[in-house]
C-alpha positions as CSV (number, residue, x, y, z in Angstrom):
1,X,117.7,246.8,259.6
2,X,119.3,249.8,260.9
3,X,121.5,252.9,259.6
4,X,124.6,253.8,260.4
5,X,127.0,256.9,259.8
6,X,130.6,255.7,259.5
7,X,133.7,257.7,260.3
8,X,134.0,257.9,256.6
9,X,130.8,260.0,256.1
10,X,129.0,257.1,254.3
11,X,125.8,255.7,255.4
12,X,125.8,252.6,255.3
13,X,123.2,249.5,255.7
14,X,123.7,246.6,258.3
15,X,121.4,244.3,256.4
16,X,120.2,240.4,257.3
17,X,123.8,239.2,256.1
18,X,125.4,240.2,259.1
19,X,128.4,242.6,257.1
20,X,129.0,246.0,256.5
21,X,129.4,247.5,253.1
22,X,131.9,250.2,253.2
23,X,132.6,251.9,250.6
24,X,135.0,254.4,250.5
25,X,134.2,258.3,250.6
26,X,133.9,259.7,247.2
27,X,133.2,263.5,248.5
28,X,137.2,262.7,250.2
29,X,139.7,265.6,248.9
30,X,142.1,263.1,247.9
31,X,144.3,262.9,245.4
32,X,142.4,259.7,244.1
33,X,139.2,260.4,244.6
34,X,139.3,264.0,242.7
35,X,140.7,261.6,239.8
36,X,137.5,259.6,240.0
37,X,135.5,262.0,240.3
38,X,136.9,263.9,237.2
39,X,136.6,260.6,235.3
40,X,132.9,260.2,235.8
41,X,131.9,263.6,235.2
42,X,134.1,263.3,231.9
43,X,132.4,260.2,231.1
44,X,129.5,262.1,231.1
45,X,130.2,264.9,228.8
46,X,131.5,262.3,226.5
47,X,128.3,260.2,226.3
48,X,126.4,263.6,226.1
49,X,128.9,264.2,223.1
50,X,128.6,261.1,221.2
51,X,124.7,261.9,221.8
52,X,124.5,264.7,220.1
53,X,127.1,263.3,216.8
54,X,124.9,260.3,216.6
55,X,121.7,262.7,216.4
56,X,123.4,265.2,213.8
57,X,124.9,262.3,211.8
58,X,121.1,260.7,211.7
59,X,119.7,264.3,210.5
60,X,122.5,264.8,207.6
61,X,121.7,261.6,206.2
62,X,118.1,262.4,206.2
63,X,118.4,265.8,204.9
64,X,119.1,266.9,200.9
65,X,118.7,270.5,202.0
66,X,122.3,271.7,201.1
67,X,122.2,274.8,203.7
68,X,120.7,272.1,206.0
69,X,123.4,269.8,205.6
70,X,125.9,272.7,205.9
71,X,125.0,273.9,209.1
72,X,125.0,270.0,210.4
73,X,128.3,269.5,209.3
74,X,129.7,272.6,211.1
75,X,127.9,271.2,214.1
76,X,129.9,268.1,213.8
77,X,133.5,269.6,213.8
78,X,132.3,271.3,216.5
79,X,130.9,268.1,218.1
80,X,134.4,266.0,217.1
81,X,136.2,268.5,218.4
82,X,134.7,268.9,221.6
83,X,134.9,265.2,222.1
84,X,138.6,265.1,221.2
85,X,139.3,267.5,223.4
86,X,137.5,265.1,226.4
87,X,138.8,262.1,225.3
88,X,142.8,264.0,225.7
89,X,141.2,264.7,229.3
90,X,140.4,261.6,229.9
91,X,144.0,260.1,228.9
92,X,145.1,262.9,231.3
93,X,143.9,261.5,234.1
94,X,145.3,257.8,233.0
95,X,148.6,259.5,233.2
96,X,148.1,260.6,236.6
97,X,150.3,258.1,238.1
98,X,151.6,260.5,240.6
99,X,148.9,260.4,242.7
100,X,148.6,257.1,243.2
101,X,152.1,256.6,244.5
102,X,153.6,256.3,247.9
103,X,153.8,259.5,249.6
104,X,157.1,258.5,250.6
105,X,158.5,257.3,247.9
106,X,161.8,259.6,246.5
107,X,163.9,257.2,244.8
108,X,161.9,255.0,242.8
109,X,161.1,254.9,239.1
110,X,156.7,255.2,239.3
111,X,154.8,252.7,238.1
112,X,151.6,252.4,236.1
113,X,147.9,251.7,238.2
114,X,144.9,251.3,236.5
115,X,142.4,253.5,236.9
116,X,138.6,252.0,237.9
117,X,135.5,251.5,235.6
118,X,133.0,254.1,235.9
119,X,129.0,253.1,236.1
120,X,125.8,254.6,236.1
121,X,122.9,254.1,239.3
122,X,121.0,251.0,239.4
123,X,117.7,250.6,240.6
124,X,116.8,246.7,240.7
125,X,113.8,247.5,243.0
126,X,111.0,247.6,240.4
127,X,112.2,244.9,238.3
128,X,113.3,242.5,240.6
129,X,109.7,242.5,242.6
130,X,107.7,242.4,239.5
131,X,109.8,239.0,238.9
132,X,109.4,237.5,242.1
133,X,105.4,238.4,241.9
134,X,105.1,236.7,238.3
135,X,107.7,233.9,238.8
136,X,107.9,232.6,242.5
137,X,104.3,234.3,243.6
138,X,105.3,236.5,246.6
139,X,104.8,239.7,247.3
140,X,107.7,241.6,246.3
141,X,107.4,244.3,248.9
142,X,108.5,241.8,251.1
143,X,111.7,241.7,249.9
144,X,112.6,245.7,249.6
145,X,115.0,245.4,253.0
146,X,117.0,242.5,250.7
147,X,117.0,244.7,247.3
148,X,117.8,248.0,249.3
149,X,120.8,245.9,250.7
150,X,122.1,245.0,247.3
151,X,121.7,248.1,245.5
152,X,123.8,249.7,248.8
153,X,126.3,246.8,248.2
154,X,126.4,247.9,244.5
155,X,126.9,251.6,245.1
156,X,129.7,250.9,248.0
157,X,131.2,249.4,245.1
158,X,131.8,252.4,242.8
159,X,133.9,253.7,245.7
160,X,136.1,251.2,246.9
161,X,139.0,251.7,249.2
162,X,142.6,251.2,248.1
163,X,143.2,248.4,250.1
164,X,142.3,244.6,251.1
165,X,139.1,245.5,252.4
166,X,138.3,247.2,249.0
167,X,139.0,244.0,247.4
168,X,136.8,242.1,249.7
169,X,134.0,244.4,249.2
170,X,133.8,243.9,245.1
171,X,134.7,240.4,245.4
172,X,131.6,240.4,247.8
173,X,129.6,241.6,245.2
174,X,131.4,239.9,242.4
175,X,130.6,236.6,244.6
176,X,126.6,237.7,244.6
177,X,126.1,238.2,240.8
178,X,126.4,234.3,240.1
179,X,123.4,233.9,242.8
180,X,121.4,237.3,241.3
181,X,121.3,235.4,237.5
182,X,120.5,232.1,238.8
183,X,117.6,234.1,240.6
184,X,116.8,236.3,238.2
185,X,117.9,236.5,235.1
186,X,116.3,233.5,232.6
187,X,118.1,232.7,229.4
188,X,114.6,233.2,227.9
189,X,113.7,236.1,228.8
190,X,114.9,239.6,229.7
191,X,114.4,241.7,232.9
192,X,114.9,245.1,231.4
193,X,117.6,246.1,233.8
194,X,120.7,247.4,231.7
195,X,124.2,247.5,233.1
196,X,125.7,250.5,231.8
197,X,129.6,250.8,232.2
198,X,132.2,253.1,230.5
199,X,135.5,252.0,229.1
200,X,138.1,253.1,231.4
201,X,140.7,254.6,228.6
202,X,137.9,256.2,226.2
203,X,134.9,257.1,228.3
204,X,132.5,255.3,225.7
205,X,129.7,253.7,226.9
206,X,129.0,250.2,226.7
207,X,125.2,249.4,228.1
208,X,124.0,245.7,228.0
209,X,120.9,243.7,229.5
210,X,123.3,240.7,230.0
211,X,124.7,240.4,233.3
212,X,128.1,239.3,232.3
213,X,128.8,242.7,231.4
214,X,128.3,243.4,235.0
215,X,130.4,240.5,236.0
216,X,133.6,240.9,233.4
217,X,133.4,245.1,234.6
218,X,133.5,244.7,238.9
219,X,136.6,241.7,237.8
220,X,138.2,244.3,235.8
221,X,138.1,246.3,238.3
222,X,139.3,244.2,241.3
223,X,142.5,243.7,239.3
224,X,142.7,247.7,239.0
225,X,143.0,248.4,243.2
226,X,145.3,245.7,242.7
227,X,147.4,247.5,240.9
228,X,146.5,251.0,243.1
229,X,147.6,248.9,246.4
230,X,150.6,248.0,244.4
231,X,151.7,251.5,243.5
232,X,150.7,252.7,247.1
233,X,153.8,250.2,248.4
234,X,157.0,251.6,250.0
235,X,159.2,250.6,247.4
236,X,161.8,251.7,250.0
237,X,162.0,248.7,252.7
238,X,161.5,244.7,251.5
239,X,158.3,244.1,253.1
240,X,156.7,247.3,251.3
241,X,158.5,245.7,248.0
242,X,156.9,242.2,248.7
243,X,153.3,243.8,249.0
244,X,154.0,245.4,245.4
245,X,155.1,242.3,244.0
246,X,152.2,240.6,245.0
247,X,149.7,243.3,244.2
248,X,151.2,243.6,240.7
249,X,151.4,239.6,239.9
250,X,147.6,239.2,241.2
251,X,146.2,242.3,239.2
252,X,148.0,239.6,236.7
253,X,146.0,236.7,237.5
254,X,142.5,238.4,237.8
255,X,142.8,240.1,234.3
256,X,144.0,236.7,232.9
257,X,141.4,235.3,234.5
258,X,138.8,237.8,232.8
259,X,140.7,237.0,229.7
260,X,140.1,233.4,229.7
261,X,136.3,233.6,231.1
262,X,134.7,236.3,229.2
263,X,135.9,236.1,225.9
264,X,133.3,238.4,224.1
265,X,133.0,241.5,226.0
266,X,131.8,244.5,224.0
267,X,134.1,247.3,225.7
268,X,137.5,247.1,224.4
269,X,139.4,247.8,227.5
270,X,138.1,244.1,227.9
271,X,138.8,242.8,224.8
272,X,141.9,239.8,224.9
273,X,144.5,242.1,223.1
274,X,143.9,244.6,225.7
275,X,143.7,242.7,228.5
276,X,147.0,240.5,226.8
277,X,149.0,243.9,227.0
278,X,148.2,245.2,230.3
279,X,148.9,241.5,231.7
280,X,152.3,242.3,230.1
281,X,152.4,245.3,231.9
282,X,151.7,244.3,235.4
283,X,154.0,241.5,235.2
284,X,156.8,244.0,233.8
285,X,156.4,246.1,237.2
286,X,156.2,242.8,239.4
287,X,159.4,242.0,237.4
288,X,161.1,245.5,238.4
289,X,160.1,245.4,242.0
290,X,161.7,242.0,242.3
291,X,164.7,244.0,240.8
292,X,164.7,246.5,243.2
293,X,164.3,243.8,246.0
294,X,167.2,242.3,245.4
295,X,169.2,245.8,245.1
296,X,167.6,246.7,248.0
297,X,170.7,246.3,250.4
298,X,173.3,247.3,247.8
299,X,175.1,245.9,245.1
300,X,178.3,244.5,246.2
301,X,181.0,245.4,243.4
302,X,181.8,241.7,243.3
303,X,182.5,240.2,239.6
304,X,179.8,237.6,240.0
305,X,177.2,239.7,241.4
306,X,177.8,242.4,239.2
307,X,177.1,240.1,236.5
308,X,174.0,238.2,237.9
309,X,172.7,242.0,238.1
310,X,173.6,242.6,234.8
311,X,171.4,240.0,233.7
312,X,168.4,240.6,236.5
313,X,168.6,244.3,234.9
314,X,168.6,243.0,231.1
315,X,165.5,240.7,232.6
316,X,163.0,244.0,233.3
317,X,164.8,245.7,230.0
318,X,163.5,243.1,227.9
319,X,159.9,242.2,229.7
320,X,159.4,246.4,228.8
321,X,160.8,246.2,225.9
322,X,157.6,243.5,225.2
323,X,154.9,245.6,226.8
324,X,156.0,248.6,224.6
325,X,156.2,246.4,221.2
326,X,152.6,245.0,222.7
327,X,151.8,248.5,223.0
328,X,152.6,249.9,219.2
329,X,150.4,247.0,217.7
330,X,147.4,248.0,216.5
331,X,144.4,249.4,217.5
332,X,146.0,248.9,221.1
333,X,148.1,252.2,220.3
334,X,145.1,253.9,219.5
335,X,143.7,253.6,222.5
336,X,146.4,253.6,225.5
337,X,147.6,256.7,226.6
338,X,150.4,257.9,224.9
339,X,152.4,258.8,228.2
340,X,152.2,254.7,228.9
341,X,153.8,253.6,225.8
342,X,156.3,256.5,226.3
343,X,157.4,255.3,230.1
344,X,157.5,251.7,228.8
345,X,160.1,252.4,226.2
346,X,161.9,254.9,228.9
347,X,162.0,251.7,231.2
348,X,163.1,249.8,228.4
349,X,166.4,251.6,227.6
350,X,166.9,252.6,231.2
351,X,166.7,249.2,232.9
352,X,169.3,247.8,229.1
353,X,171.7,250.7,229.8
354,X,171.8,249.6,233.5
355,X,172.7,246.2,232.3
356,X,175.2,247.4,229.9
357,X,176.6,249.3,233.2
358,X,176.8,246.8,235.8
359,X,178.7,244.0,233.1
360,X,181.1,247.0,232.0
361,X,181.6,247.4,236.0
362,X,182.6,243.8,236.5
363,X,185.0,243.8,233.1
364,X,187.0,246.9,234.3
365,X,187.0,246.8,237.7
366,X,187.5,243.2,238.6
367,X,191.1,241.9,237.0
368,X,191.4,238.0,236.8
369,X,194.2,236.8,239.2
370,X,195.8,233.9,239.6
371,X,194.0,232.7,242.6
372,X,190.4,233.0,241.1
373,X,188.6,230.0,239.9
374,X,189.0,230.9,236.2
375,X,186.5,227.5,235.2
376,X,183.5,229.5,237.6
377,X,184.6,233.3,235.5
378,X,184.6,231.9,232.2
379,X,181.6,229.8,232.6
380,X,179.5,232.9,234.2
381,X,180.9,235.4,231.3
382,X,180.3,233.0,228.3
383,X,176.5,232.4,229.9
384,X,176.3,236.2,229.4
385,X,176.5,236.5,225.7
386,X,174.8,235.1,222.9
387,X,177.6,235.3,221.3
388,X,180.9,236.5,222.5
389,X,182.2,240.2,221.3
390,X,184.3,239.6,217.9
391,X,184.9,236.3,218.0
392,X,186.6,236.4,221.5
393,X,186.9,233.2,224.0
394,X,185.5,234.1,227.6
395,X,189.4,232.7,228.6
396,X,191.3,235.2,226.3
397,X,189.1,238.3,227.4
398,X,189.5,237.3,231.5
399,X,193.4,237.1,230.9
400,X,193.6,240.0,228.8
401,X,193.7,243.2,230.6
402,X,193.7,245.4,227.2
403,X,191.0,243.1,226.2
404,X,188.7,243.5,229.2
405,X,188.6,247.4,228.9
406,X,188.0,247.5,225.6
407,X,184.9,245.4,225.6
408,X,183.9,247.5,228.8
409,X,184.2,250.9,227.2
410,X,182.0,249.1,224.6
411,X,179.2,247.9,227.0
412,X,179.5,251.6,228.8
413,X,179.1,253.2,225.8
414,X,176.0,251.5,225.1
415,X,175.1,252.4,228.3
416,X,175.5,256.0,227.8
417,X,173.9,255.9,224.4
418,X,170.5,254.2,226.2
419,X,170.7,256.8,229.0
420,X,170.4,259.1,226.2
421,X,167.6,257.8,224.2
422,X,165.7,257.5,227.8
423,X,166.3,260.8,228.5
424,X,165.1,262.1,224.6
425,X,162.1,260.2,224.8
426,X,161.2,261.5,228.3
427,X,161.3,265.3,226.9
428,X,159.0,263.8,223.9
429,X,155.8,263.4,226.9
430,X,154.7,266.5,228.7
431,X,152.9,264.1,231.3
432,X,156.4,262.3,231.6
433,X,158.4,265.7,232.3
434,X,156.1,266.4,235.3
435,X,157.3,263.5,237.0
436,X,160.8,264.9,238.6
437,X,161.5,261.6,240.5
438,X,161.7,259.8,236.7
439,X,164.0,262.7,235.7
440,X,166.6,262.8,238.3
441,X,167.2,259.0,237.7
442,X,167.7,259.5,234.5
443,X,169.9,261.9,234.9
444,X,172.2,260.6,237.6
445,X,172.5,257.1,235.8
446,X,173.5,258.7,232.8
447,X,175.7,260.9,234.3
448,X,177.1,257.8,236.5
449,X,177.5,256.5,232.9
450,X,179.4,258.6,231.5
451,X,182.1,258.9,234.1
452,X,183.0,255.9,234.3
453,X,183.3,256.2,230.3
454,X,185.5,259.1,230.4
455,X,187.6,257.2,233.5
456,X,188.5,254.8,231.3
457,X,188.9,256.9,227.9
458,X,192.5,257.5,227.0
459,X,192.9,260.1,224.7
460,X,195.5,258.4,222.2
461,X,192.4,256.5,221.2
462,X,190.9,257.5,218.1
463,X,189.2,254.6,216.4
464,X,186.9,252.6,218.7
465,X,184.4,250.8,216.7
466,X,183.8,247.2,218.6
467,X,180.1,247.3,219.6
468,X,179.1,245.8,222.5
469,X,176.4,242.7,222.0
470,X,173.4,242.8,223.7
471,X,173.8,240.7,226.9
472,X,171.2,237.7,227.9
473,X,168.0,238.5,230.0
474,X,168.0,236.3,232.7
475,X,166.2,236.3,236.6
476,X,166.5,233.7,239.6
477,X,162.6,235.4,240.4
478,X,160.2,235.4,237.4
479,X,157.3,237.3,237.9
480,X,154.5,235.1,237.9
481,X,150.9,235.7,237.4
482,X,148.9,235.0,241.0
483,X,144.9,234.2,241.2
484,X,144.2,235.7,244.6
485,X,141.6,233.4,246.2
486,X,139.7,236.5,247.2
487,X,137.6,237.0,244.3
488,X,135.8,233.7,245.4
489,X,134.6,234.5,248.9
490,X,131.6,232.6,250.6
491,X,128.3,235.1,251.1
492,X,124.8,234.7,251.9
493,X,122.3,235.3,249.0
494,X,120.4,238.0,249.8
495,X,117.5,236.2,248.6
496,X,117.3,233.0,250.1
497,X,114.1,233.7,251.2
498,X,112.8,232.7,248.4
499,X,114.0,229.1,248.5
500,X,116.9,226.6,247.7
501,X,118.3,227.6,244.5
502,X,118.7,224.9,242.7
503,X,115.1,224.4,242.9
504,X,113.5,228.2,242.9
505,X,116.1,229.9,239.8
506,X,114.8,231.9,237.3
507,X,115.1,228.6,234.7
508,X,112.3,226.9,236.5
509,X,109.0,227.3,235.9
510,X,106.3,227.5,239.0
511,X,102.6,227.1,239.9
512,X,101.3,229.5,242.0
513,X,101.1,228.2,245.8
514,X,98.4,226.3,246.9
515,X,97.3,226.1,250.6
516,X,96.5,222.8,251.6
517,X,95.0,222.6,254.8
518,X,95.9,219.2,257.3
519,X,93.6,217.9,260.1
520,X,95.3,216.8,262.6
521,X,95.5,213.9,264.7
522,X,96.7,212.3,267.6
523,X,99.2,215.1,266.8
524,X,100.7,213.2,263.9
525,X,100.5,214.9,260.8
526,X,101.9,212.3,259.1
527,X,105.5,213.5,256.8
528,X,108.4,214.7,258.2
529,X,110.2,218.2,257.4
530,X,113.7,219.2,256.2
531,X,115.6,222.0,256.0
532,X,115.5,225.8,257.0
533,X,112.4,226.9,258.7
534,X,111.5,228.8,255.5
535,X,111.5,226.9,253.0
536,X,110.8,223.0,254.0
537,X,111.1,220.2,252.0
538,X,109.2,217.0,252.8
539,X,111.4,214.2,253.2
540,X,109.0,211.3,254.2
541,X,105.4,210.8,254.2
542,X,103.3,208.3,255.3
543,X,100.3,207.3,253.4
544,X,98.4,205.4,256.0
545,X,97.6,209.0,257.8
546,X,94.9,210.9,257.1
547,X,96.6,214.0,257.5
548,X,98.9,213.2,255.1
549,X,96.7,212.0,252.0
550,X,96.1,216.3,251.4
551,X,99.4,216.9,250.1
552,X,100.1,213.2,248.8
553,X,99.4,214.6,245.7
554,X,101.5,217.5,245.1
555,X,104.3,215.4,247.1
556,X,104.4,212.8,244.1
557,X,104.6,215.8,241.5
558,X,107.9,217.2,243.2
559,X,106.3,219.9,245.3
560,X,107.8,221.8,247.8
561,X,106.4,222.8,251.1
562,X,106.7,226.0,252.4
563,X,105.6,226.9,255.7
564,X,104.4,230.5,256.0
565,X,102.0,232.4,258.8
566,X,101.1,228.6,260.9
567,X,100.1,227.4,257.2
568,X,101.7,224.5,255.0
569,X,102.0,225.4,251.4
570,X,103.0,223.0,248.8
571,X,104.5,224.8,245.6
572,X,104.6,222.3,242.8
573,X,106.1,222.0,238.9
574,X,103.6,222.3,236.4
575,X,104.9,220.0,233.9
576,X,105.5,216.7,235.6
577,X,103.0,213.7,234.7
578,X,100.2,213.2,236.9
579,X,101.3,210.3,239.0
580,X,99.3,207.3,239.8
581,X,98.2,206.8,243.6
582,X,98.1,204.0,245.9
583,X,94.9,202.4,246.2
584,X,94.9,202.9,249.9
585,X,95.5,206.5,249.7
586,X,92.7,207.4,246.6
């Protein structure tokens, strides 16, 4: 086993599986890493916090003395203060989202990323020999170059990059925790190794013996750098846009997938309404990059393609509009950032106004004439509405000119109005007003708005009360939730060493080894061997050989031989019947 300095500055361990687990640097001065760094040492402070309530609530209940008890109770303002004070840090840095994004990006609206778990070290070393002295009899120093290579694997994991090969390194790891728990972890016993992990919008601790909370927590956060390599895209060229959409719909699938598998997770950035919303939410931003794909090259000022925008806009409007009521319920709103909810309802109104825009566009600006298929224009306007403004047919509002600019100073002035709203509740988050790029948009929509309003306002027109009717959300690209294949890779256990494992797992029970020694001769020994040089299973045997009778025996009770320093030793299960013999071989 050798070590190795990578460019990176990490040092990391080409171990017996024949990979290298990088992790990425977190001593970097990047933007993210500084954000992860800040995170854990909050986490910290807060678990140091709750430490010291827990401690002052346990002596005020056990105290009568009533200057005792007044003292404590100062303490604890002092104590819930500090703590509130950390946990509005900590939401902070989860509205951070500037970071994360594109460095090139100038145009587009930002979009959410989640920020990764936190844990605490892990040392398997001690445990994990102790277990493979008392349950499969070796010598657990043995195996120090296979734990050191795990506990590596695990630390490059706290650290991964923001990008594919970050992915592959947790679902490496996430791929070896089945293989650790069939090894090690019995369902009747414990191991004494707790998994501690911090919820990612709190900072509370959760700390469990069960390895599930390691699993759910490294899944949670493979959908995360999903959704960092998502908001690292070029939202400015197609292919950039693809790579979004698919970051964005597979951060999707993996946190549906920790949904659906582990149901009963104790931190509540796990628990199904959580994980429910922020499905919502990475779907909504797969659903406005496909939006901005198809805008990508302009939108023609056509009457049909003005509409079908109208409706691709209304689409994102409303899939926002779901994350933010998803969002209000709770305890969720307790617990999500408050500059979250506040960009989902921005996006909400923003991406409704634009609708509201782009139909009042294709009602003022496009004038039915004869020549036009008015069948294909009445058909595309009536699939607009729910219902039609005032009791209107589709035909009479196409052929009336009046009729089509009053309905489209309706819809504009609903766009203007939702401008407006976006714009107050932008001014309502301080994190919100520090992203400019989010600003200006607002700004120049609404202003493009309101010009076209005024264009069409006449003055002689006092009373103008027909309101516009919301128009129906519809897409030809639905964003789509997408299991990436890569959180089921193919690795080498670490420990196979040890044996097959579905025969030496942590729910079997073993005998110690027994040496059983052979005398050979005519250089027949008498069985025949399968399998990996360490371990060997006998496959045949035959019982007219002396050399076989020896391990006849332990053969017939289901042993296992394992070859080991020129010696052939039979490991055998303890509770099978003793079997009768042969009466040639007794």
């Amino acid at each position: 086993m050798t070590d190795t300095i990578m460019a990176n500055g990490i040092k990391d361990r080409a171990g017996q599986n024949g990979y290298f687990k990088k992790g990425w640097n977190p001593l970097a001065l990047t933007g993210r890493s500084k954000l992860q760094n800040e995170r854990a040492s909050l986490n910290q402070q807060i678990i140091r916090q709750m430490r010291m309530r827990a401690g002052a609530e346990n002596l005020l209940r056990a105290t009568s003395n009533n200057k005792v008890c007044e003292m404590v109770g100062l303490e604890l303002s002092y104590i819930n203060s500090n703590l509130q004070l950390l946990m509005e840090q900590l939401e902070g840095l989860n509205s951070s989202v500037e970071v994360y994004q594109n460095v090139q990006e100038t145009s587009s609206i930002p979009v959410i990323p989640l920020g990764l778990k936190e844990t605490k070290d892990m040392d398997f070393s001690v445990s994990f020999k102790d277990f493979i002295l008392e349950h499969y009899s070796e010598d657990g120093s043995s195996f120090e170059e296979e734990i050191a290579d795990l506990m590596d694997l695990r630390q490059a994991c706290r650290t991964p990059g923001r990008n594919d090969t970050g992915v592959e390194l947790l679902a490496k790891y996430f791929s070896h925790l089945p293989l650790l728990e069939s090894r090690f972890f019995a369902p009747t016993r414990q191991m004494g190794i707790f998994f501690t992990w911090y919820d990612s919008f709190t900072g509370v601790p959760v700390c469990q013996q069960n390895i599930s909370l390691e699993k759910a927590s490294i899944l949670f956060n493979i959908g995360a750098l999903y959704t960092q390599i998502g908001t690292r895209c070029n939202r400015q060229t197609g292919s950039g846009l693809q790579d979004a959409i698919t970051a964005f719909q597979k951060a999707a699938g993996v946190l549906h997938h920790l949904k659906e598998t582990f149901t009963h997770t104790p931190s509540y950035d796990m628990s199904p309404s959580m994980l429910s919303m922020l499905i919502k939410m990475m779907l909504a931003q797969a659903q406005e990059c496909l939006f901005e794909k198809i805008a990508l090259s302009g939108i023609r000022n056509e009457f049909f393609s003005l509409l079908k925008m109208a409706q691709e806009a209304a689409k994102v409007g409303d899939t926002y509009g779901q994350v933010h009521q998803s969002m209000s319920q709770t305890p969720i709103k307790d617990n999500v950032p408050f500059f979250w909810s506040t960009m989902a309802q921005v996006k909400t109104n923003h991406y409704r106004s634009l609708a509201h825009y782009f139909l009042a566009t294709a009602l003022l600006d496009h004038q039915l004439r004869p020549s036009d298929d008015e069948d294909q224009q009445e058909k595309a306007l009536s699939q607009v509405y729910d219902a039609m403004p005032d009791g209107r047919s589709p035909l009479d509002i196409l052929r009336k000119r009046e009729e089509r600019r009053h309905i489209g100073k309706a819809h504009l002035r609903r766009a203007v109005m939702g401008h407006e709203e976006g714009l107050r509740i932008h001014g309502l988050c301080r994190h919100l007003r520090k992203l400019e790029v989010l600003q200006d948009i607002l700004l120049a929509s609404h202003k493009r708005s309101l010009a076209k309003f005024n264009d069409n306002n006449q003055d002689d027109e006092f009373t103008d009360y027909l309101e516009a009717p919301d128009i129906i959300s519809k897409t030809e690209h639905k964003a789509e939730m997408e299991m990436p294949m890569s959180t089921k890779v193919k690795v080498t256990d670490f420990f196979r060493r040890l044996g097959p494992l579905s025969v030496f797992s942590a729910k079997q029970r073993w005998t110690a080894p027994r040496t059983v020694r052979l005398k050979l001769e005519d250089r027949d020994l008498g069985f025949t061997l399968r399998g990996d040089p360490v371990p060997v299973q006998v496959t045949s045997l035959d019982p007219l050989c002396p050399s076989a009778v020896s391990i006849l025996y332990y053969w017939l009770l289901g042993g296992r031989v394992r070859l080991t320093g020129g010696r052939v030793l039979v490991m055998h299960t303890g509770h099978l019947p003793r079997p009768t013999l042969p009466r040639r071989c007794e």
